[in-house]
C-alpha positions, 0 to 999 in steps of 0.5 A: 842309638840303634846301633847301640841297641843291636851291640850287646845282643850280640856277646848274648847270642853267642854266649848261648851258643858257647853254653848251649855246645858245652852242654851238648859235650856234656852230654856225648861224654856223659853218654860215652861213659855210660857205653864205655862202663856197659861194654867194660861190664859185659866184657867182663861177665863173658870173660869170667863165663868163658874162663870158668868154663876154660877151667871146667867150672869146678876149677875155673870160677875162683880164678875167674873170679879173683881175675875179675876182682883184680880188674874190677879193683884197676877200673874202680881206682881209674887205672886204664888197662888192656881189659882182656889181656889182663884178665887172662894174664891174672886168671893164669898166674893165680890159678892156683892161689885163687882155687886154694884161697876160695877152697874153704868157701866153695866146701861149705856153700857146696856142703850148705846147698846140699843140705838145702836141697835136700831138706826143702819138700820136708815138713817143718824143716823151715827154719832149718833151711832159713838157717843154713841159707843165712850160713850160705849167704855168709860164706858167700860174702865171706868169699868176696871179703876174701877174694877183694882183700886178696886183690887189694893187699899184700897178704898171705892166704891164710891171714886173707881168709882170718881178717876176711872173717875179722872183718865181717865180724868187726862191721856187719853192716859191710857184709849186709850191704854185700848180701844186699847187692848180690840179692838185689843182681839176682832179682834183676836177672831173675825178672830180665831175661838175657841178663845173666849171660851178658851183664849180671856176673860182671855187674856183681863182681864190679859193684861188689868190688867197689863195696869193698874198696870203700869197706877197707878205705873208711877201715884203713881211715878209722885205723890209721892214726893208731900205732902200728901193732896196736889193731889187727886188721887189714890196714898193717898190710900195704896195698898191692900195686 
């Protein structure tokens, strides 16, 4: 009788050993994975700061930015890849293409900051500047429709830049939630010092990037039982690889 009393404690005491160690992996690799997503981010803010300056800033932050949506685009789909070689290998090939996608953009917010600028200690000049820096924030996130489409299509220039605006016009919930983020990223770096140099842009670039992968998949899943001609947008493009 006390053996039979002793017997089924013991698969007890060792399933809690089992469940309590599997528990305890959980946690080492839910951590890892946090670390790892944190380093992934803050080598990717200090590649574009380092490559933006590589390029003398004016030159250098579209195709540091286009580079950082590419690998932004990799890690969100959980493609594993050498991180700093491919930045830098993407930075170099689309130097060019990058600066001349991000033209349009970079002229109207260069032009729309000025004005702002110059009109902010002017007496009842309010809701002009309200106006442009709602302009301001719309090219901005223009850009980055322009800068993730360019990374997840196979388009031309001049189509990326009109179904970008298409796009935004088409769903104007997606460019809110885009400005919402970049407001939210500036708040945080605002109230945390250090953040800006160490995390803020990589964060941005990547949670902007992953709005807009998930923008253009409920799009291409909206579309994709029409013919093909019969809507113009992003979907009649394959995505690139």
């Amino acid at each position: 009788m006390g053996v039979r009393t002793v017997e089924p404690s013991r698969p007890a005491v060792a399933s809690g050993v089992r469940s309590g160690s599997a528990a305890g992996a959980a946690r080492v690799e839910r951590w890892y994975g946090w670390l790892d997503t944190l380093l992934h981010l803050a080598v990717l803010n200090l590649l574009v700061l380092t490559l933006t300056l590589a390029g003398a800033v004016v030159l250098g932050w579209a195709p540091a930015a286009a580079a950082a949506t590419a690998c932004a685009r990799d890690r969100v789909r959980g493609r594993a890849f050498p991180l700093v070689r491919t930045f830098a290998a993407r930075w170099r090939t689309s130097f060019w293409h990058a600066n001349l996608l991000a033209a349009p953009s970079a002229v109207a917010l260069t032009l729309l900051t000025t004005s702002v600028l110059a009109l902010r200690d002017r007496p009842g000049t309010g809701a002009l500047v309200a106006a442009l820096v709602t302009a301001g924030a719309v090219c901005l996130v223009h850009l980055l429709l322009v800068l993730s489409m360019d990374a997840h299509y196979d388009l031309r220039r001049r189509d990326c830049l009109r179904l970008a605006w298409a796009f935004l016009v088409r769903f104007p919930g997606a460019p809110l939630l885009l400005a919402a983020t970049t407001a939210l990223v500036a708040v945080v770096t605002a109230l945390v010092p250090g953040l800006a140099p160490t995390l803020s842009v990589g964060v941005w670039l990547h949670l902007c990037t992953a709005l807009c992968l998930s923008f253009f998949a409920a799009n291409d899943r909206h579309l994709s039982p029409a013919p093909t001609g019969a809507a113009d947008g992003p979907t009649h493009h394959r995505p690139t690889h």
